[in-house]
C-alpha positions in Angstrom: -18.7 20.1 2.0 -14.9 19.9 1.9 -12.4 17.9 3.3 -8.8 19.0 3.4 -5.6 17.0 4.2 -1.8 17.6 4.4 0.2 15.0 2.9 1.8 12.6 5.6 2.3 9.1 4.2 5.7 7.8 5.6 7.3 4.6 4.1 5.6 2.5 6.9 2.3 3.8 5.2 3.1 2.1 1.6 4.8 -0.8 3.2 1.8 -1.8 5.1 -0.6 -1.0 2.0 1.7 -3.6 -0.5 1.8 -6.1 2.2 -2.0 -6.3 2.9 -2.6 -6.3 -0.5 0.3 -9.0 -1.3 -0.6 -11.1 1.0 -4.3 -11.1 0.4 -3.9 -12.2 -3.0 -3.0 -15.1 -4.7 0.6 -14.5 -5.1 0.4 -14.0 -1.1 -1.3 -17.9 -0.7 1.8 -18.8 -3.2 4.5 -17.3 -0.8 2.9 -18.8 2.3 2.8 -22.3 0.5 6.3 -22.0 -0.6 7.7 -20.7 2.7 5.6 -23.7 4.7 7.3 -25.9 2.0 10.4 -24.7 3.0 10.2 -25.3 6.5 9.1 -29.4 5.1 12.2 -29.2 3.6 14.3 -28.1 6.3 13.0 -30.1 8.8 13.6 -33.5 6.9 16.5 -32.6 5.0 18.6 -30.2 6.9 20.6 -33.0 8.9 22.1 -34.4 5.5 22.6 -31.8 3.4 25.4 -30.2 1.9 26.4 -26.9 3.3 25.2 -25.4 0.0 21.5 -27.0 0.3 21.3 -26.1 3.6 21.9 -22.8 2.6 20.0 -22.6 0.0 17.4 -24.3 2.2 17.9 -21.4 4.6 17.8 -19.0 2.2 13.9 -20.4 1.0 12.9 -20.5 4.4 14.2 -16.2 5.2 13.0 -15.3 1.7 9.4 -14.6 2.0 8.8 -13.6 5.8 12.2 -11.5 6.0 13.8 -10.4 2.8 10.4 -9.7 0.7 9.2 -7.5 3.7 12.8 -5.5 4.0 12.8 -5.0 0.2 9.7 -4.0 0.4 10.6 -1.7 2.8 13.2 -0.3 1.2 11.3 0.7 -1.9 8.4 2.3 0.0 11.3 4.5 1.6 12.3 5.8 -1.8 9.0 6.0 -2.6 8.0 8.1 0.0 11.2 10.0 0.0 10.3 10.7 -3.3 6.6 12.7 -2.4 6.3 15.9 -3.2 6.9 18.1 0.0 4.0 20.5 1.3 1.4 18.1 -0.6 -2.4 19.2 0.7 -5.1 17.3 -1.1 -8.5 18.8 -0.9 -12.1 17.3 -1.6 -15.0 19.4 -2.6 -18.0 19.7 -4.6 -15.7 19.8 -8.2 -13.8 17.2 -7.0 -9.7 16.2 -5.9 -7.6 19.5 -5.5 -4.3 18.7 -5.2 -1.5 21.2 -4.3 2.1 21.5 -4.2 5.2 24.0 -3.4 5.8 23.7 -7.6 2.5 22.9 -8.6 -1.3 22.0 -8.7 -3.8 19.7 -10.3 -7.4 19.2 -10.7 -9.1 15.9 -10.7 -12.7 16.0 -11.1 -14.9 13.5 -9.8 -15.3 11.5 -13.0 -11.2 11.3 -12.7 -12.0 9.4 -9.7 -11.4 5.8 -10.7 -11.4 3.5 -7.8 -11.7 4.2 -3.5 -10.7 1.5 -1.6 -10.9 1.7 2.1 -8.2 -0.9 3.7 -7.5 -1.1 7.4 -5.0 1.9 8.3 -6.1 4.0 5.0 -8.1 5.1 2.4 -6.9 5.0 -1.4 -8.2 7.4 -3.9 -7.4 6.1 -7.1 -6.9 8.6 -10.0 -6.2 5.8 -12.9 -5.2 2.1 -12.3 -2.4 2.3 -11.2 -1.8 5.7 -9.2 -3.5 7.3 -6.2 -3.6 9.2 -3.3 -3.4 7.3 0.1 -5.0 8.9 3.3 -4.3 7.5 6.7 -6.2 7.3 9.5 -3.4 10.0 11.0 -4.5 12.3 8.3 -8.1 11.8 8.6 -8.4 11.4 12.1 -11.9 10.5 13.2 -13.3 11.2 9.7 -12.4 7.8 8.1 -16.0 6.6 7.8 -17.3 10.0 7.0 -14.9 11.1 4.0 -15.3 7.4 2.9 -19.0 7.9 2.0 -18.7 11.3 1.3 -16.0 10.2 -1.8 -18.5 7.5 -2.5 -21.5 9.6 -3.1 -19.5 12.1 -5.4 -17.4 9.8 -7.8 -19.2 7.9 -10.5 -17.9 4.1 -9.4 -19.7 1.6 -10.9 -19.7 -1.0 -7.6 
């Protein structure tokens, strides 16, 4: 069996992957704490404050649920600005084929490190630290299908 994709991850694409996974985690429980703490704050304080606590309080209250998510933003933009153009990734019985306008690699299945399905994507994980994202655009109705299928050939220990 094969499975072959072109590359199509936009910056939305890695700025809903690192908000998922920031805010299921336990720096994610932190920011909500901080940001309801905020809001405490604000609420009992705001009225006799100084114009700089009240901006600072402000500032506590935007800094989680609007400037995290923009900066976010703005590095998945250069992120995915920074892809490779014409990527195709392709899945067969060796393993990950990946192709591009200057250059291709081959990743057999024991490369394979980690798969983790999330809600609008699937990650292949080459190391720790880097992988391949497919989203449901890219695998259409597949998702469930190439899920297992990458399961079955790379040696996870789950």
């Amino acid at each position: 069996m094969e499975y072959r994709f072109r590359n199509e991850v936009t910056a939305m694409d890695f700025w809903r992957l690192v908000m998922r996974r920031t805010y299921r985690s336990t720096a994610g429980v932190c920011n909500l704490v901080f940001t309801a703490a905020m809001f405490v704050l604000v609420f009992r304080f705001f009225s006799t404050a100084s114009d700089f606590y009240r901006g600072l309080m402000l500032f506590g209250c935007l800094l989680f649920p609007v400037i995290q998510p923009l900066v976010i933003y703005g590095k998945a933009r250069k992120q995915a600005a920074a892809l490779p153009k014409g990527m195709e990734l392709k899945f067969d019985e060796q393993g990950l084929h990946v192709k591009t306008q200057e250059a291709a690699s081959d990743i057999p299945w024991s490369g394979i490190k980690n798969v983790v399905k999330e809600a609008h994507m699937i990650v292949v994980f080459s190391d720790n630290v880097h992988g391949y994202l497919l989203t449901d655009r890219m695998l259409g109705g597949r998702k469930q299908e190439f899920y297992e299928y990458v399961l079955s050939k790379a040696d996870l220990k789950k």
